[in-house]
Structures are given as structure tokens and as C-alpha cells.
C-alpha positions in Angstrom: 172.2 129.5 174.4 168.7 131.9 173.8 166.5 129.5 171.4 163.6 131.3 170.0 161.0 129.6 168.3 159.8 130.9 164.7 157.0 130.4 162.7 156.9 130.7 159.2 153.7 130.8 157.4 154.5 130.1 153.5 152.1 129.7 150.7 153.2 127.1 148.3 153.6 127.9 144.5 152.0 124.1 144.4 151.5 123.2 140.7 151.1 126.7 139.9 151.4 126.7 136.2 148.4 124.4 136.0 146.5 126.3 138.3 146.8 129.4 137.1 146.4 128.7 133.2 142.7 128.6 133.7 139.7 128.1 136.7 139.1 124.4 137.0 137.0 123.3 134.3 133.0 122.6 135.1 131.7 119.2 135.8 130.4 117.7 132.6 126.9 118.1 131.3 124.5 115.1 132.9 120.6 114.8 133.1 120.2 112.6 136.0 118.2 115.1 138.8 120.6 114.2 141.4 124.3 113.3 141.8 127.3 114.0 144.1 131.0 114.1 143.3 133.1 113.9 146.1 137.0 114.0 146.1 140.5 114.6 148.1 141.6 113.2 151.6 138.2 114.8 153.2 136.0 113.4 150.3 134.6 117.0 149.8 132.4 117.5 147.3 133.1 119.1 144.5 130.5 119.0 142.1 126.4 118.8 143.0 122.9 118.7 141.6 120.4 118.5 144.4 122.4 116.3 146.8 119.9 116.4 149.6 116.9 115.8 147.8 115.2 112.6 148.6 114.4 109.9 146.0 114.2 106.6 146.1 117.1 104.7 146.8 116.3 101.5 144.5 119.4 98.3 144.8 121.6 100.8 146.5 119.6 99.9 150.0 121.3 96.8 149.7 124.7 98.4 150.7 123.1 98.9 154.1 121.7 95.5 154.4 125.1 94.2 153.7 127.0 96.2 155.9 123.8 95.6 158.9 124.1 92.2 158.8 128.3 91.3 158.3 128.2 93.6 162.0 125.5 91.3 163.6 126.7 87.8 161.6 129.5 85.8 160.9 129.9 84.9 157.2 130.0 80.9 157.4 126.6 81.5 159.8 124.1 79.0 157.8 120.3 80.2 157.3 117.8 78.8 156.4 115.6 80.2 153.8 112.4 81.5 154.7 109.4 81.3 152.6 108.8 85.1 153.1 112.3 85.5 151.3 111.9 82.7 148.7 108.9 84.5 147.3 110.1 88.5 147.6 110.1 88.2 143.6 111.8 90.8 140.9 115.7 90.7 140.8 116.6 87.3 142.5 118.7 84.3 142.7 116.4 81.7 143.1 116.3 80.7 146.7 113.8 78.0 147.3 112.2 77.8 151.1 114.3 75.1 153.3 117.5 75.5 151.4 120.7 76.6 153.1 123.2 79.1 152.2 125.9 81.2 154.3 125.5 84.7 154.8 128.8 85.3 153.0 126.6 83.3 150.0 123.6 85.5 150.7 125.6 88.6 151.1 127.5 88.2 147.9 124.0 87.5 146.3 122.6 90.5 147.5 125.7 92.6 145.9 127.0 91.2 142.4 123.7 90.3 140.7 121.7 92.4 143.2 118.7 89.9 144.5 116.3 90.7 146.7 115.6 87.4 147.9 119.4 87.1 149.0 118.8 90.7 151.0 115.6 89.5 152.3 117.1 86.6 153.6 120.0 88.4 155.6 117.0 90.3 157.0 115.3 87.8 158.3 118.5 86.0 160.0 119.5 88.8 161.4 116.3 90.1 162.5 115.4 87.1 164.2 112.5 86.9 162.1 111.4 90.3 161.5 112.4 92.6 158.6 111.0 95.5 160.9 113.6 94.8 164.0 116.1 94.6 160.9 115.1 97.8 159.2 115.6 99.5 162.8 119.2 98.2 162.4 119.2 99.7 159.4 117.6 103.0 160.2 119.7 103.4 163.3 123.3 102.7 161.5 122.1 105.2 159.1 121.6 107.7 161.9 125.0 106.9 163.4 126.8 107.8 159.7 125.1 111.0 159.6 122.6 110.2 156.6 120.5 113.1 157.2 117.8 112.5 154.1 117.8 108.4 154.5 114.9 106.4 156.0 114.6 102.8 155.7 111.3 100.5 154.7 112.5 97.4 153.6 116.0 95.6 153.1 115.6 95.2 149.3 115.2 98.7 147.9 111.7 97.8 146.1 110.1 101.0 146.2 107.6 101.3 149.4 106.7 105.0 150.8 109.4 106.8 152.6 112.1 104.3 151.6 114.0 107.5 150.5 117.6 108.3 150.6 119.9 111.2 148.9 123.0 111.4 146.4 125.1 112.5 149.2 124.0 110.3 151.8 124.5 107.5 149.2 128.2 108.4 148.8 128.4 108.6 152.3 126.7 104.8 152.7 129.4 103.4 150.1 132.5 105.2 152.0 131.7 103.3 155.1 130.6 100.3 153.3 134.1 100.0 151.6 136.1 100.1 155.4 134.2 96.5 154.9 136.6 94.3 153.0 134.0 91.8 152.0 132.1 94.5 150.7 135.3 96.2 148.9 136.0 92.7 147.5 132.8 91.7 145.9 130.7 94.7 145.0 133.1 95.2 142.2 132.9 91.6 141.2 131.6 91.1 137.7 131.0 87.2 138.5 130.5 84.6 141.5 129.7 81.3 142.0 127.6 80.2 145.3 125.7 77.8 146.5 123.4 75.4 144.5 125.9 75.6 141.4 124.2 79.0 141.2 126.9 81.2 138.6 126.1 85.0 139.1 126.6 87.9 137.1 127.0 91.3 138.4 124.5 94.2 137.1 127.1 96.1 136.7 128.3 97.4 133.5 131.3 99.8 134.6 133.3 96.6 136.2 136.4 96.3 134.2 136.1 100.2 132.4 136.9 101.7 135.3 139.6 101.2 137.9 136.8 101.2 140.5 136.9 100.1 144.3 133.5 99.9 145.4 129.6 100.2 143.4 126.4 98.7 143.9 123.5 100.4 141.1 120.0 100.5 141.5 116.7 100.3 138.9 113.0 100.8 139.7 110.0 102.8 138.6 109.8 105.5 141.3 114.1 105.3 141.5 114.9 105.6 137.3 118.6 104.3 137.0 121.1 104.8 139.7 124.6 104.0 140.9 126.7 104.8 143.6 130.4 104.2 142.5 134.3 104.9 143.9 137.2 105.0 141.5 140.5 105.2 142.5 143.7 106.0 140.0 147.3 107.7 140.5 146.3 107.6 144.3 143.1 109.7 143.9 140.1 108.5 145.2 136.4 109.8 143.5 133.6 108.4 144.8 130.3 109.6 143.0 126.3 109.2 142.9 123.7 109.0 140.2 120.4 109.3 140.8 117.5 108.8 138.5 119.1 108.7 134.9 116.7 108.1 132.0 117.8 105.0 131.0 120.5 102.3 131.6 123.2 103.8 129.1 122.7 107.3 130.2 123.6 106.5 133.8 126.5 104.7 132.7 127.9 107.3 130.5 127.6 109.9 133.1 128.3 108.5 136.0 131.6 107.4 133.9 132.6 111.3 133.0 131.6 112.3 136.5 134.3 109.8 137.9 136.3 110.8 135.2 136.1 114.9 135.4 136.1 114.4 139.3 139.9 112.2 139.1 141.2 115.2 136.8 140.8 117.7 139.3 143.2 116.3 141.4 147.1 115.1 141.5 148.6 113.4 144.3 152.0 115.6 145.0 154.6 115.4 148.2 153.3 118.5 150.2 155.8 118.8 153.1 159.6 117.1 152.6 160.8 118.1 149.8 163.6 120.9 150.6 165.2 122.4 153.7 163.1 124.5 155.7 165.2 126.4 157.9 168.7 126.8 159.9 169.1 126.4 163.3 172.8 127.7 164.5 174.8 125.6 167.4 177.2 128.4 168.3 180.7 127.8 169.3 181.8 129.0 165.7 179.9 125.7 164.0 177.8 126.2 160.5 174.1 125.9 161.3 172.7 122.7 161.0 169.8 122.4 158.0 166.3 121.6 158.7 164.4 119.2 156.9 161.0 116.9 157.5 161.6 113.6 159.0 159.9 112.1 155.5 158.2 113.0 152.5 153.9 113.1 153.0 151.9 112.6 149.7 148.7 114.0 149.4 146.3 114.1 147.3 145.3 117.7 146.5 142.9 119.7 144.0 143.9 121.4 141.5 143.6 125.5 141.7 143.6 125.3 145.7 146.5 127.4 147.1 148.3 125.6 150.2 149.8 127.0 153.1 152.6 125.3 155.7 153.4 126.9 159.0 157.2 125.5 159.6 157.1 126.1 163.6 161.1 125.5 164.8 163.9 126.5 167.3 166.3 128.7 165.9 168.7 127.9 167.7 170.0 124.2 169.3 171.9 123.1 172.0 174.3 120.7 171.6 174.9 117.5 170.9 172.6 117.4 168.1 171.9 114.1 166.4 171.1 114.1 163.1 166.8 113.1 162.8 166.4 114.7 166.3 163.2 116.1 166.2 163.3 120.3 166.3 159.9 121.1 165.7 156.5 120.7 162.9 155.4 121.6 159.3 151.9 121.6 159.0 150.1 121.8 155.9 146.4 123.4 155.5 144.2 123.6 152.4 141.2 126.3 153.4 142.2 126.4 156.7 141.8 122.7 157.0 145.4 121.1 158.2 145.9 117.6 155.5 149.1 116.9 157.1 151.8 117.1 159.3 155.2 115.9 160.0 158.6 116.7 162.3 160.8 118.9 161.7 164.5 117.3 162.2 168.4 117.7 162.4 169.5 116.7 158.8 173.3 117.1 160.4 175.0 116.1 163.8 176.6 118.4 166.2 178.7 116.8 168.5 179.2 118.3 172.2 182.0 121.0 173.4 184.7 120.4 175.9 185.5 122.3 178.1 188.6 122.7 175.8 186.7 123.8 172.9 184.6 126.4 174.8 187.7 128.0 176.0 189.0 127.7 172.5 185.8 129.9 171.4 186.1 132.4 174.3 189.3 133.1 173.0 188.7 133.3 169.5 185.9 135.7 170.2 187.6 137.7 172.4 190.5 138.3 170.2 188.1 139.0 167.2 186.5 141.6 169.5 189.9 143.0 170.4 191.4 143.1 167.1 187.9 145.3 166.2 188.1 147.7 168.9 192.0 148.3 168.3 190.7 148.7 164.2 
């Protein structure tokens, strides 16, 4: 049997109603110089102010430092505490020179309440000694996630000259942070108890009025207030920056409606496996045999954004045909991007012909044929 392959190219009516009531609405207002929304399965961005621009990176740094040394140390290492780290000063937890405490301690300490002598002391452990063979850790994972506008001067985020970073390379940082499950676990953490009966308390004031996944803020003179933060509800995943708010309040309330506005601009939806696609015929007299995707994929997908699947498939089978055998692809793309794909199969069997039956056919054809010429 002649099996020729089609390809259909369809643009799906995907929430349409919503779509086309009205554009999508603007981000909301916000004063902060610099911030990042980013959204979908791509983590575009989808609303900016300035996302390049350098500033100082304050508590975010610490991200880094985390992520640095849980790749170069096991958790239950134990270090001992430096002087250099005991005495780093502003935000700490106390550490007092000769003490010992785990990295998974130290690491937790550098993320819930944010201290810098916790950070300093992963430094130094990990650098053998020196923060600047550490910073070059840093520096060079930086490079290797494409932070274009970052450059590293110390493991604490104190401000220093060109300790700079961006608020899309910070949203970039907390991404590949969060593939760390320590990190996912306890930089949303609003308490923790370590070493030394030491209770901690996290500084930050979003954990638990927001369904978020990931955060770590920042605070100093040259930074203003800042947060890096990913929220995640009905399957959509918004992860946002804040750079240099005003004051504490301010950053929380729009970092909040960024993560907010950014979750409403998407709805997770099946995009491919829903309805038949095609009909391939069998011959021999038999119906055709439906075409449908082997499952159902979700995505999520922003609002406003036409769709387009290509269905590429035989149009015609040989038999047997099993039902679930594979007959081609639908492929889904959103701006020429493809978000997903899955097999086009047999949602029917079609058993083989006999000999028998083929000469059955024959003769039902031929008699048809007959009976139209003699009409």
C-alpha cells in the first residue's frame, strides 16, 4: 500500500477567549532601578527594568558561595573556624575562632539568617586558606552559567569595588542554585537550629506569604534592599529580582506583586493529547484507524501567545496495526521555539489479511467496478 506522509501545521485556538479580551496587562508599578521577571518552561523574561546594569549584589553573593562550596565539600566535612572568619563582623552567627561546625552548619548559616562569618568560613575551607583561590571558584562558576555582568570580590557580599552583579544574572544564579536540593530546602527556611544551641531566624520576610521555592535577599549601603526570589503555584514557575528598593517594606511589596503579576500571565494547559489528530486508512475495505498522542503533555504557557503543532504522520498503514504503535509526532512551538513533543499512535488495532480475505477484497472490488461500468 502507497503511504504518504502529511504534515499539518495548525494554530491552536489555546485559551482564546482570554487572550483575545485584552493585551496582557503591564507589570505593576515598582521603584526599585533594577528587576527581572522571568517565566514559562524557558524562564523568559517577561518584564525588565535595566536587567544588565551592574549593582552591587549585597547577601545575594551568598548564593554562590553556597553552591561553590557544596561542589568542592561534603556537608558533614568539619572546619574549623578561622580567626579571619570569626571577626568578618555585620550580619553573623557568632562563630568564635577554634570552634567546629559542618559545612552543612555553615552553609545553612550563610542562607537562613544570612552571616557573613558562616560564608567566610566556607571560603576559607574550601579555599584552602585563601578567600582569593575561593573567589576564583566563584568567579569561574559564574563564567560557566553565563553571568555576563557578575564579578566576584569576596564570599560575603559586603560591598568592595567591582563586587557587582545584575538582576538577570541574579535570577540566573538562583535557577541553578535551586537544581541544589540543600539550597532548595533551606533558603526558604524561616528557622534552623545548628551548632552551639545556636536557633536562627531567616531575613526573610516573604517565607510563609508566598508559595516560594527558592530566595536569599540582600541589604547594604552601596546595594539598597534586594531579593532574588522563585514562586511556584498551579505548576507555574516565576522566578524574580529586586535590586536596590528604598527601604525594607518597599522591596517586599514589590518583589511580592512582581511574583504575583508574573504567575498571572501564565496557566499550565495540556498542549498536545487532547483529541484525534488524524486518520490513517488500512485498506482491504477496513474504517481508518484514529490517531491520537501516546499521552497528554502539560505545559505551562503564557497567556496571549498563539501556539502552533505540526502533526507529521503516515496516511496510510500497513497491516497488522497494534493499537499504541507509534505512526509518527506532534510537535508544539511557541515563537518558533518547539515546548514539546510526543508520538503520534494507533488508538485502534488492525489485525492482518489472509490470503482469504485479500481475495475476498479483490472480489468485492472487482464486482463493485463491474457493477459501475455495466451502470
Amino acid at each position: 500500500m502507497r503511504r504518504v506522509f502529511l504534515v499539518v501545521v495548525a494554530a491552536l485556538a489555546l485559551l482564546a477567549a482570554e487572550a483575545a479580551a485584552a493585551p496582557p496587562p503591564a507589570p505593576p508599578p515598582v521603584s526599585a532601578p533594577a528587576y527581572v521577571v522571568r517565566g514559562g518552561p524557558e524562564q523568559e523574561i517577561v518584564a525588565a527594568r535595566a536587567p544588565d546594569a551592574k549593582r552591587a549584589p549585597a547577601s545575594i553573593t551568598k548564593l554562590m558561595t553556597v553552591l561553590v562550596a557544596l561542589e568542592h565539600a561534603r556537608l558533614d566535612d568539619v572546619v574549623t573556624i578561622p580567626p579571619a572568619a570569626a571577626s568578618v563582623g555585620e550580619s553573623s552567627v557568632g562563630l568564635r575562632a577554634g570552634e567546629k561546625l559542618t559545612v552543612g552548619d555553615l552553609a545553612i548559616a550563610a542562607l537562613v539568617p544570612s552571616a557573613n562569618d558562616a560564608a567566610t568560613a566556607l571560603a576559607l575551607y574550601v579555599g584552602k586558606g585563601s578567600l582569593p583561590r575561593f573567589v576564583e571558584l566563584m568567579n569561574a562558576r559564574a563564567k560557566a552559567l553565563g553571568l555576563t555582568s557578575t564579578h566576584f570580590e569576596n564570599p560575603h557580599g559586603l560591598d568592595q569595588r567591582g563586587h557587582v552583579s545584575s538582576a538577570r544574572d541574579v535570577t540566573t544564579l538562583l535557577t541553578a542554585a535551586l537544581r541544589n536540593s540543600f539550597i532548595r530546602t533551606w533558603s526558604t527556611r524561616s528557622t534552623a537550629t545548628i551548632a552551639g544551641g545556636r536557633t536562627l531566624t531567616s531575613t526573610d520576610d516573604l517565607i510563609g506569604t508566598l508559595p516560594l521555592v527558592g530566595a536569599k535577599t540582600g541589604h547594604t549601603n552601596d546595594a539598597g534592599w534586594s531579593q532574588v526570589a522563585a514562586a511556584e503555584e498551579n505548576g507555574v514557575r516565576i522566578t524574580a529580582s529586586l535590586l536596590g528598593a528604598a527601604s525594607e517594606s518597599e522591596r517586599n511589596a514589590d518583589l511580592t506583586s512582581l511574583l504575583a503579576w508574573g504567575i498571572d500571565q501564565y496557566r499550565q494547559v495540556v498542549v498536545a493529547g487532547d483529541h484525534v489528530y488524524g486518520h490513517a486508512e488500512v485498506g482491504y475495505g477496513r474504517a481508518p484507524i484514529p490517531l491520537v498522542a501516546a499521552r497528554d503533555v502539560i505545559r505551562s504557557v503564557r497567556l496571549g501567545r498563539p501556539l502552533v503543532e505540526r502533526v507529521v504522520a503516515s496516511t496510510a498503514l500497513s497491516v497488522p496495526v497494534t493499537k499504541g504503535q507509534r505512526v509518527g509526532e506532534v510537535r508544539v512551538f511557541s515563537d518558533g521555539r518547539l515546548i514539546a513533543r510526543t508520538p503520534l499512535v494507533a488508538a485502534a488495532s488492525s489485525p492482518a489479511v489472509g490470503a482469504a480475505g485479500k481475495a475476498e477484497w479483490y472480489a468485492r472490488r472487482t464486482a463493485h467496478h463491474v457493477f459501475g461500468l455495466v451502470s
